[in-house]
Each structure stands twice: as C-alpha cells, then as structure tokens.
BALUM-610232 format. One record per residue (C-alpha): residue number from 1; x, y, z. Coordinates in steps of 0.25 Angstrom, whole numbers, plus 2048, in hexadecimal, padded with zeros to 3 digits. Last residue first. Layout:
<recs>
{num: NUM	east: X	north: Y	up: Z}
...
</recs>
This chain:
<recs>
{num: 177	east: 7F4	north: 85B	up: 83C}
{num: 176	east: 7E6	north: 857	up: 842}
{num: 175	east: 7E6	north: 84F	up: 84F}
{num: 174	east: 7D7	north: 84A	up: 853}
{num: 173	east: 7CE	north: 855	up: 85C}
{num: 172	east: 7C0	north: 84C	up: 857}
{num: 171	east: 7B5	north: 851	up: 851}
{num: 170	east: 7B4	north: 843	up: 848}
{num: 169	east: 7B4	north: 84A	up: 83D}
{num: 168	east: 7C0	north: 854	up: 83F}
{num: 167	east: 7CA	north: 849	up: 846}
{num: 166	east: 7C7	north: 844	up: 838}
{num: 165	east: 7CB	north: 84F	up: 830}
{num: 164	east: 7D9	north: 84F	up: 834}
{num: 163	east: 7DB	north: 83F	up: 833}
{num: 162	east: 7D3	north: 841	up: 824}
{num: 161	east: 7DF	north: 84B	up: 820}
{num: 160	east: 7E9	north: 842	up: 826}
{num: 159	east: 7E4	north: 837	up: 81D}
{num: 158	east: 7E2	north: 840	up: 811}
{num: 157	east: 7F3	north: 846	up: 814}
{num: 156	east: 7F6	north: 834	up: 816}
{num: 155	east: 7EE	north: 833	up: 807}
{num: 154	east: 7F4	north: 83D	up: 7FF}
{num: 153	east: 803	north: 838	up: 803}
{num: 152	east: 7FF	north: 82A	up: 801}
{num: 151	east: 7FA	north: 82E	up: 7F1}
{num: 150	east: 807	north: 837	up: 7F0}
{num: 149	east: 80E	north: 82A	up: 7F3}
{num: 148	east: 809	north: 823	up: 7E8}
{num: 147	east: 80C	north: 82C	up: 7E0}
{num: 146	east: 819	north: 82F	up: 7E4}
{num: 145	east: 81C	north: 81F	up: 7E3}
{num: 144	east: 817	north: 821	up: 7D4}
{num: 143	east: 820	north: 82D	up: 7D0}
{num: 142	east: 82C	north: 829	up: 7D7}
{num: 141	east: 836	north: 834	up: 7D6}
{num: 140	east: 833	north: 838	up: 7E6}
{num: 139	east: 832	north: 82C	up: 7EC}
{num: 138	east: 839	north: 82F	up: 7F8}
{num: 137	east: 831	north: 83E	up: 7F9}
{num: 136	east: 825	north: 835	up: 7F9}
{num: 135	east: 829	north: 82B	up: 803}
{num: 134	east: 82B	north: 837	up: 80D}
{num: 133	east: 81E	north: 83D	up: 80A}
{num: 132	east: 818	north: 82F	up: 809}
{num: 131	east: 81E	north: 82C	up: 818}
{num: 130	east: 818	north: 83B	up: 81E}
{num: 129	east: 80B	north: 835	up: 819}
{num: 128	east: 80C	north: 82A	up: 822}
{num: 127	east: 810	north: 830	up: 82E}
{num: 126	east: 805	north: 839	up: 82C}
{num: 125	east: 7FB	north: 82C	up: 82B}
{num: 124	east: 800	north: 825	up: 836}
{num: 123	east: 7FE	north: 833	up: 83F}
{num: 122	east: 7F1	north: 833	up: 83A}
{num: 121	east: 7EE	north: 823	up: 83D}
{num: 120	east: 7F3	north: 827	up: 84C}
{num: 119	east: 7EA	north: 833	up: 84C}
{num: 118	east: 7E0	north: 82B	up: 847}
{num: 117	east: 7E1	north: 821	up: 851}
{num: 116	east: 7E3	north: 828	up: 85D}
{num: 115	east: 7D6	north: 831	up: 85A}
{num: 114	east: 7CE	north: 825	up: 857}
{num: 113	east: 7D3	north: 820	up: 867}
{num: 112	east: 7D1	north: 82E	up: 86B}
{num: 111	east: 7C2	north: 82E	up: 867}
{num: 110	east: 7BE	north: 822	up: 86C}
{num: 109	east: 7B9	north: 817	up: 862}
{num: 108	east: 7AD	north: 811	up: 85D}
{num: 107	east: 7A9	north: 820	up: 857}
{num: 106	east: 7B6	north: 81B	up: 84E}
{num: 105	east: 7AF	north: 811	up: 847}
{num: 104	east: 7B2	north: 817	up: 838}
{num: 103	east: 7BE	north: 81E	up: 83E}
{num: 102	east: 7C3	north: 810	up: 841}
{num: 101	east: 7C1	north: 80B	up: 831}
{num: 100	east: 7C6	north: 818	up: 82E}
{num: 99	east: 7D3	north: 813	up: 834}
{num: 98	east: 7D3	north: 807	up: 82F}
{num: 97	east: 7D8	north: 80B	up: 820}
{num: 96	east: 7D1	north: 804	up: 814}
{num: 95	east: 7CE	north: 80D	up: 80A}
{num: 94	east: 7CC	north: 805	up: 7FD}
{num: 93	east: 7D0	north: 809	up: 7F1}
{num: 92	east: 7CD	north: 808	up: 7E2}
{num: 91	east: 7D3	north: 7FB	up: 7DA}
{num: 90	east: 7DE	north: 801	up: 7D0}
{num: 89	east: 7DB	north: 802	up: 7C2}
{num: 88	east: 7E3	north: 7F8	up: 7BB}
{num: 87	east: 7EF	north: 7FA	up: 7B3}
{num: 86	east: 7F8	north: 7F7	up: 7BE}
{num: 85	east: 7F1	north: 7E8	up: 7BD}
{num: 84	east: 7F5	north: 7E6	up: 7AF}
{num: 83	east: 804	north: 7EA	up: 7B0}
{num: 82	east: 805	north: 7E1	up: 7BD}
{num: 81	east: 800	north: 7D5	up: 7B5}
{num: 80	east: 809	north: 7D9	up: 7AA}
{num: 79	east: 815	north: 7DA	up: 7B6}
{num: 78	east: 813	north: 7CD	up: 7BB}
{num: 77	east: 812	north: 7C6	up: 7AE}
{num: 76	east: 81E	north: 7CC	up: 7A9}
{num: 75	east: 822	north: 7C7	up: 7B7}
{num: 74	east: 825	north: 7CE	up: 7C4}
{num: 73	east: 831	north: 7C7	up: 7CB}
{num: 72	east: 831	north: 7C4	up: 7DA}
{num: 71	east: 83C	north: 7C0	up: 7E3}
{num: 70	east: 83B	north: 7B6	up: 7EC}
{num: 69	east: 83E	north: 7B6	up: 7FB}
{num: 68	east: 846	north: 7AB	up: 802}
{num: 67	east: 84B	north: 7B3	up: 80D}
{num: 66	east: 856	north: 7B8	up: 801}
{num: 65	east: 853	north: 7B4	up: 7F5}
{num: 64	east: 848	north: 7A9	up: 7ED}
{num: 63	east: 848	north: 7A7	up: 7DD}
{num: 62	east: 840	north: 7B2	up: 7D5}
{num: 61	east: 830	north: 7B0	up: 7D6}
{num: 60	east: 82B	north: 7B6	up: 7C9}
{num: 59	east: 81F	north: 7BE	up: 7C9}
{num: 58	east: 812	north: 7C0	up: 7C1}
{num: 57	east: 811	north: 7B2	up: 7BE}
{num: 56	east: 803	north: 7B0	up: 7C5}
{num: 55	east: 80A	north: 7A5	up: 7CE}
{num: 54	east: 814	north: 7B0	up: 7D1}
{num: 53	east: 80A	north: 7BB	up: 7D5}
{num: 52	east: 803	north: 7B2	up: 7DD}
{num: 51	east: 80D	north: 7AE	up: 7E6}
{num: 50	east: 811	north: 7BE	up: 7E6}
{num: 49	east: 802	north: 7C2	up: 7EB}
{num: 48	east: 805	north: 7B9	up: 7F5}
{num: 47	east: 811	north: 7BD	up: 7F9}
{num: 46	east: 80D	north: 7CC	up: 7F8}
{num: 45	east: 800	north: 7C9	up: 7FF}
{num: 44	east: 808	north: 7C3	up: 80B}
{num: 43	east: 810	north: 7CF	up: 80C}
{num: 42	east: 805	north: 7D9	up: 80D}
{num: 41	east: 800	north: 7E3	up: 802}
{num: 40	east: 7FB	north: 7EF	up: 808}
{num: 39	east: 7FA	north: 7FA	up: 7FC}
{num: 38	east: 7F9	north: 80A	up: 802}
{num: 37	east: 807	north: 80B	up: 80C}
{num: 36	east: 80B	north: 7FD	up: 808}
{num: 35	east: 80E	north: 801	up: 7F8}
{num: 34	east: 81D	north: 805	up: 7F7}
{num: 33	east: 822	north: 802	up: 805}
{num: 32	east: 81A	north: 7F6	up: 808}
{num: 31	east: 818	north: 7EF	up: 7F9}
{num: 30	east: 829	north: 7F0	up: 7F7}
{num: 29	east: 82A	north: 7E9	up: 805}
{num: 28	east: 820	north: 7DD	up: 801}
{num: 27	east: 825	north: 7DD	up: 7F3}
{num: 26	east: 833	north: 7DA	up: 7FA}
{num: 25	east: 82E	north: 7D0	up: 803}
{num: 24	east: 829	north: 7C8	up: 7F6}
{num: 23	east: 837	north: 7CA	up: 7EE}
{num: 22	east: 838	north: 7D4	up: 7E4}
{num: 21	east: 83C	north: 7D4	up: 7D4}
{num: 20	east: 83C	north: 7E2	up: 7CD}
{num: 19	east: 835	north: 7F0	up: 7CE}
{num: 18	east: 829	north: 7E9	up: 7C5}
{num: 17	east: 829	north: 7DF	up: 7D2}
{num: 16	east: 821	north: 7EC	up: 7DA}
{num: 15	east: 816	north: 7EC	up: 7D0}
{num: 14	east: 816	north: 7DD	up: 7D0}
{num: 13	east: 813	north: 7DF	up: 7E0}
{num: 12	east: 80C	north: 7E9	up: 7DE}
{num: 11	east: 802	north: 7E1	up: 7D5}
{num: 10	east: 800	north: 7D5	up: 7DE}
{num: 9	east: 7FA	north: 7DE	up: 7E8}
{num: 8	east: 7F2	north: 7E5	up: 7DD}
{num: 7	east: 7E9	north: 7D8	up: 7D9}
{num: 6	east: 7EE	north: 7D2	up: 7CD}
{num: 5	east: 7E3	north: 7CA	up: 7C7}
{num: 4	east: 7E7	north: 7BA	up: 7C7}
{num: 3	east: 7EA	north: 7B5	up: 7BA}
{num: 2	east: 7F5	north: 7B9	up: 7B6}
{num: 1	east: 7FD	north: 7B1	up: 7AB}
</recs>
C-alpha cells in the first residue's frame, strides 16, 4: 500500500509505464522529448523517484539487460496511485525564467550587453516555436500531444510578442520582426 503522496515527478513516470515496461534511461529519454520542453525532471530524480516507487509497490523491477539496466513495470498499485493523482487539480504555476530576473536589474547593466541578450533569447525563442509547428504537424492525430503543443505554440508567439514590446518600454531601437 502507498503511503507516501505521489508528487508529479513520480506520476509521469507511471504515466509514461501505462505505455508498457521501460528501463530508467528510457524514462529519462521518454521524459525529455515528450515533457522536457515545459517539466524538468533530471536523471537523478527519475532514479530516485524509481527507488522509491519500487519500495512503495508501484513498480515492479524486471530482471537486469543489456548495460545492466532494469526494466520497470507499473503495478495495479502503480497505476491506482497514478489514477488518483491525475484526478487532482493541478498545483498553479510558477514563472521562473531568468531572464526577467536580468531585466528586473537591467539598469545595472549596458544597454548593448541587455540588447545582446534578448536578442539572443528572441532568437531561441523563434527557433523554438518553429520546433512545435513542426512537432505539431508530426503529431497530427494525437489529440493530447496537440494540445499540449498548441499550449507551447501560444506561449513562444506571447514570448515574442513581449520581446517586441520591450525594446518599446525600455525606449530602446531593439530588433522587432
């Protein structure tokens, strides 16, 4: 039985064993293609996470393979716990991007040197949405992963929309497109 509370790190990665059995390194890919871009999970927290999952009982550890790697089972355990947690309203957000923390100082700084970065985080940015439109037209018949997708489509075109009005505010001839 469960004890601990599931904290959503844990619960993708039982989300991602309802597609069937993984390995650790293989939760760590499947977490940074189809979740890295706006959930950071590091490959020490799904090892972790994983030993405590097993002594919980919500996984199954299968017998080592190839590089010595274990493959990991969700249990009926596993996969009430998950049921329970994806039931839950989901914590609100918290913004954390550094950038605005430099623009927050940015007096402290000269003008070109604030100008290189946000021009260098624009460009990131571009490339970025230009990555979900492409993603998006792969995932075409996948409801969920279009929505998701749709989400980081809004969000790079508000990015860029705030890039343009910025150069505005601070009075300054920043690149707008």
């Amino acid at each position: 039985m469960n004890e601990r509370p599931l904290n959503a790190t844990a619960a993708s990665l039982l989300g991602f064993l309802h597609e069937g059995s993984k390995t650790g390194w293989d939760l760590v890919v499947t977490a940074q293609e189809r979740i890295g871009k706006f959930w950071s999970i590091t490959t020490s927290q799904v090892y972790r996470e994983l030993a405590a999952m097993e002594r919980a009982g919500l996984i199954e550890a299968g017998e080592r393979g190839t590089r010595e790697r274990k493959p990991y089972t969700l249990t009926d355990e596993g996969r009430r716990a998950f049921a329970d947690w994806i039931e839950l309203d989901p914590a609100a957000e918290n913004i954390r991007y550094p950038l605005l923390l430099t623009v927050a100082f940015g007096a402290h700084l000269p003008p070109e040197r604030l100008d290189a970065m946000l021009d260098s985080h624009r460009t990131a940015h571009e490339h970025q949405l230009a990555e979900y439109e492409r993603e998006a037209e792969v995932h075409s018949s996948n409801e969920y992963a279009l929505a998701t997708l749709d989400f980081g489509i809004v969000y790079e075109r508000a990015v860029l929309e705030w890039f343009d009005r910025v150069g505005k505010r601070l009075g300054r001839g920043r690149r707008s497109r």
